[in-house]
C-alpha positions, -999 to +999 in steps of 0.1 A: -376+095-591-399+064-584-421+051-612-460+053-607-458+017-607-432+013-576-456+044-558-484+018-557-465-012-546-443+001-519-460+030-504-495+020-508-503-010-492-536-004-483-545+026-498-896+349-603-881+336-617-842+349-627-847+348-669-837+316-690-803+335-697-795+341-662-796+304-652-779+294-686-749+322-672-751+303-635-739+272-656-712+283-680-681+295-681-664+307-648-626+313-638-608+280-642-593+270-605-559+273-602-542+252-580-506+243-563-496+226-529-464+229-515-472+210-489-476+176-512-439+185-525-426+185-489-448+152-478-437+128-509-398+139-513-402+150-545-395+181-565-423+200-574-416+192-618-423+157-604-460+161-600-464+189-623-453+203-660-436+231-658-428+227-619-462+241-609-497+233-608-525+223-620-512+202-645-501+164-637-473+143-649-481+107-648-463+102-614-483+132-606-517+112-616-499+085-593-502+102-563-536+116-568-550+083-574-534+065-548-552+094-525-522+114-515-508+090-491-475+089-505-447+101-474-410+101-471-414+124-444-426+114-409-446+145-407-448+183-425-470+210-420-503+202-441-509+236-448-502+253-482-519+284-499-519+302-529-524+341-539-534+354-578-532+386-589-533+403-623-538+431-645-567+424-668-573+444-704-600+444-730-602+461-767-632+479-760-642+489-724-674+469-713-705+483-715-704+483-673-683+473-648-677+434-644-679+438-612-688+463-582-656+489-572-638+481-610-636+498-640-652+490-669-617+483-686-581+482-678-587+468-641-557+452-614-567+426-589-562+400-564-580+375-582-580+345-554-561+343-519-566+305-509-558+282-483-552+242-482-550+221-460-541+186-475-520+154-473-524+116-460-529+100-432-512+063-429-516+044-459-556+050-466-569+081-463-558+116-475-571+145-497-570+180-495-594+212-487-591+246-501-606+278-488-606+310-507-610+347-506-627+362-538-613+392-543-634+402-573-667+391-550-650+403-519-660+372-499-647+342-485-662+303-495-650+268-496-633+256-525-627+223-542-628+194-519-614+160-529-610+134-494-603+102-505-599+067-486-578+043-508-563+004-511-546-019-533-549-053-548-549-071-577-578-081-603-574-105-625-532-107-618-533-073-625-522-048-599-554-022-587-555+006-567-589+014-556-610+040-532-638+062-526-637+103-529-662+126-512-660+160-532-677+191-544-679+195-580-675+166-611-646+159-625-624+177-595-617+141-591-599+138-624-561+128-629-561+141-667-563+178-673-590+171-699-619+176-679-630+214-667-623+210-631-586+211-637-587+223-681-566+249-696-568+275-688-556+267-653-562+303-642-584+334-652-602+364-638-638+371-636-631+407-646-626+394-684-660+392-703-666+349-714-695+335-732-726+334-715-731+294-721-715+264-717-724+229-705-736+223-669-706+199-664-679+227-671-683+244-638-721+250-635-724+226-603-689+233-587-690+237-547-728+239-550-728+199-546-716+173-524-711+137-538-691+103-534-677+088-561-661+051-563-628+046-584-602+020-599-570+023-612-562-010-629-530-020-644-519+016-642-540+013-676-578+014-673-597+041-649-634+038-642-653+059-621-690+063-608-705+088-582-736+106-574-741+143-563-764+158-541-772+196-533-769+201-493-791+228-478-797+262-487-783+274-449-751+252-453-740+263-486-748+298-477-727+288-445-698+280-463-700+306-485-716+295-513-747+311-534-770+281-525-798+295-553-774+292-584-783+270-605-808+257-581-811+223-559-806+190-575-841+171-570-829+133-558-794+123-576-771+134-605-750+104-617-718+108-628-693+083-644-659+085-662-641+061-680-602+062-694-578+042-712-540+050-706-512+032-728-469+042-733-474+060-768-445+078-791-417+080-754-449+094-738-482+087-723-517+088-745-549+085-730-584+085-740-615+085-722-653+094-719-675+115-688-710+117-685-735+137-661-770+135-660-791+164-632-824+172-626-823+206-614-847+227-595-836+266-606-836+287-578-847+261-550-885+267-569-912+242-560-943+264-576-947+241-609-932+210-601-909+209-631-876+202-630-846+215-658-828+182-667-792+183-681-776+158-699-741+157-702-714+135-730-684+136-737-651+126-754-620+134-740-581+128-749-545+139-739-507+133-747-477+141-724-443+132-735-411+147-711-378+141-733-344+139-716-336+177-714-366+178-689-383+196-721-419+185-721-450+186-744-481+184-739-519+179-754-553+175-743-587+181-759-624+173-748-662+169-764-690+175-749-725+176-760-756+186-734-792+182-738-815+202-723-851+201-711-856+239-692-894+232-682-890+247-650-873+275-657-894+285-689-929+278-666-913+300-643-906+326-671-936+323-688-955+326-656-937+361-643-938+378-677-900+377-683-905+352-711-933+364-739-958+335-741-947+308-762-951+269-761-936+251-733-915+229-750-903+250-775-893+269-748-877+239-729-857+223-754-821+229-760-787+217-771-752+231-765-718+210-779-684+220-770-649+216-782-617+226-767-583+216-768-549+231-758-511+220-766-483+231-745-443+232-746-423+237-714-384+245-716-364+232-686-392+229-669-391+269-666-409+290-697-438+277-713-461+285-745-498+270-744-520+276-777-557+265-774-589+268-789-630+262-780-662+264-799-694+263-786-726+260-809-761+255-796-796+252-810-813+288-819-840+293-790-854+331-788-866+323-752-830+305-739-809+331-758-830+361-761-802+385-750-785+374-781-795+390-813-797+360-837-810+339-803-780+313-804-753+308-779-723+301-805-689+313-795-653+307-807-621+316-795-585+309-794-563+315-761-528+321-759-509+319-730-468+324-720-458+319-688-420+313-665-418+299-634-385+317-623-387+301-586-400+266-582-386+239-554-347+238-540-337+269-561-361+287-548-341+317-523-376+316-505-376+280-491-383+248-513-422+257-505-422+286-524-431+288-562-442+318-587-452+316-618-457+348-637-471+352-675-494+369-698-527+356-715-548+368-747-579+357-756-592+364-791-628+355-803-641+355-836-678+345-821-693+357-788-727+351-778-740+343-811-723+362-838-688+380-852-707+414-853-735+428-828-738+399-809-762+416-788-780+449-801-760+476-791-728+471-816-705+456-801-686+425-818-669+399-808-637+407-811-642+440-788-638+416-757-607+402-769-587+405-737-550+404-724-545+394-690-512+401-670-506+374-644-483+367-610-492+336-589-473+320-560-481+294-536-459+286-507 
């Protein structure tokens, strides 16, 4: 298999308002994209372990992060079809029922779905431009939207005698860009179901703006050591996102800018690869489109982020990643808005307004042969009490904690696939336990019900071809 160093050198030469809770829900947690593309296995020549742990996606061995940065040109093939897609379905399971559906024709417990049908087209073109574009079917919405985007035009150098790969990426959501599996764009876990219940806040960065946004970020790969990265997002109009399948009022419109930047440090470690790195996102956000005050929510986003792979010669491999982030949070709009409707009782604006959320998760995994895999991880999210922000929570914070488990086999992956070397399954189970929801262990929100009544097991099959 070609080292990530040889990939650059000799095949890229030139490379009424809603209420405060609703919007803080628009921002947080949603199902974590899963994604695999056959088509990439077929284009580079490679077996599909040599992108991804475990032989299937999302998550990236470093000749994986290789190809990604180098903007999918890599080809051994003169051409393949550039069309993959993807189907997830599962059986999803809480310990109490909810107290309503999650969603409209499902029970309120026990529920079996087509969670996602999607579609890619992706690959490179010559030596400086590739990328990839997923369409997908909701099956929990019922509807049909754009997905993550990522089309990148790439070249090669050196800086400083050392070698660089460099290159611009026009995409829909921060951090999609990402070669680690740190960030939430691509984090553990890399698939879920919006039947199973999930805290109602999380920073703005983990999801809140994904394919509500359009944005071009600038890149460099140096020395196969040091990443740094710098973009800007914008919110297209309300008729093209609703085009494309998008809800083009959630969170709102992004008034001028929202910068983004990343920066990473990758060094051999222990017969593996470390890295470390920081992210940060800054938005000024509109909620709803609104122009009646002439406030603006503002979101600012840090964080710290690290990760570990090691493969050992048995094809066994290990892996570890963990991220920080902290948010502030300035809600003027929305709590004018709130105050002004009756939905929020009167109360000073800025004690309203201000807010805080810090989140930590991190996940370790252990693949066997590249075939059966067992990934612990573990989040906390804590917040600053706000009766207005949080009032649907009875002690008015948004603290959660939780530890997810997950076992999964990919029985059919590449050339001993029976199906063709394009088709890959992976089937496995989930369980997510939490010990806070929404605020607190016991009657989080009124009515009884404790945390650990949404512990959930989920049931899983996913195949791409």
């Amino acid at each position: 298999m070609p080292t990530a160093l040889s990939v650059f050198r000799g095949r890229w030469p030139l490379v009424g308002a809603a209420s405060i809770l609703a919007l803080v829900v628009a921002s947080g947690v949603g199902t974590a994209p899963a994604s695999a593309i056959p088509a990439f296995a077929e284009q580079t020549g490679q077996r599909c372990v040599a992108c991804h742990v475990g032989g299937f996606g999302p998550q990236l061995t470093p000749f994986g992060r290789a190809f990604k940065l180098g903007g999918y040109t890599l080809r051994t093939k003169p051409f393949n079809l550039p069309v993959s897609a993807m189907a997830v379905a599962s059986f999803t399971s809480t310990k109490r029922p909810l107290p309503s559906p999650a969603a409209d024709g499902f029970a309120d417990n026990n529920n079996l779905a087509l969670d996602q049908v999607s579609i890619f087209v992706g690959g490179g073109i010559g030596s400086h431009f590739g990328g990839f574009v997923q369409t997908t079917y909701d099956g929990i919405g019922k509807h049909f939207s754009w997905d993550n985007l990522d089309l990148r035009a790439v070249n090669t150098g050196t800086i400083g005698g050392k070698d660089l790969v460099y290159g611009l990426s026009l995409n829909n959501n921060p951090t999609v860009t990402d070669a680690w599996n740190t960030l939430p764009a691509w984090g553990y876990p890399y698939t879920g179901s919006a039947l199973a219940p999930g805290p109602s806040a999380s920073p703005l960065i983990s999801g809140g703006l994904a394919q509500n946004v359009i944005g071009l970020n600038a890149y460099a790969w140096i020395d196969s050591k040091i990443y740094l990265e710098v973009g800007g997002y914008s919110t297209p109009r309300a008729s093209t996102l609703g085009w494309l399948g998008a809800d083009p009022f959630s969170p709102g419109d992004i008034r001028g800018t929202a910068p983004y930047a990343r920066v990473a440090f990758s060094q051999e470690l222990a017969g593996g690869t470390a890295e470390i790195g920081a992210f940060a996102l800054k938005a000024n956000i509109r909620p709803g489109r609104d122009r009646t005050t002439g406030l603006t929510n503002h979101y600012s986003d840090v964080g710290l982020d690290a990760s570990f792979i090691r493969t050992f010669g048995s094809s066994d491999t290990i892996t570890f990643n963990t991220r920080y982030t902290h948010e502030r949070q300035s809600l003027l709009a929305s709590c004018a808005l709130g105050i002004a409707d009756g939905s929020i009782s009167p109360t000073p604006l800025r004690t309203c307004a201000d807010g805080s959320l810090n989140e930590v998760r991190g996940d370790i995994s252990y693949y066997w042969r590249n075939k059966i895999g067992a990934t612990i991880g573990a989040f906390d999210i804590t917040g600053r009490r706000n009766a207005s922000l949080y009032s649907g929570n009875r002690i008015d914070r948004p603290d959660s904690t939780g530890l997810l488990l997950q076992l999964d086999g990919t029985p059919f992956s590449g050339p001993n696939s029976p199906f063709g070397t394009r088709f890959a399954t992976r089937v496995g189970i989930q369980y997510i336990a939490y010990s806070r929801f929404d605020g607190a262990k016991l009657d989080y929100d009124g009515t009884g019900r404790s945390a650990s009544d949404n512990n959930t097991v989920r049931v899983f099959t996913w195949v791409a071809f």
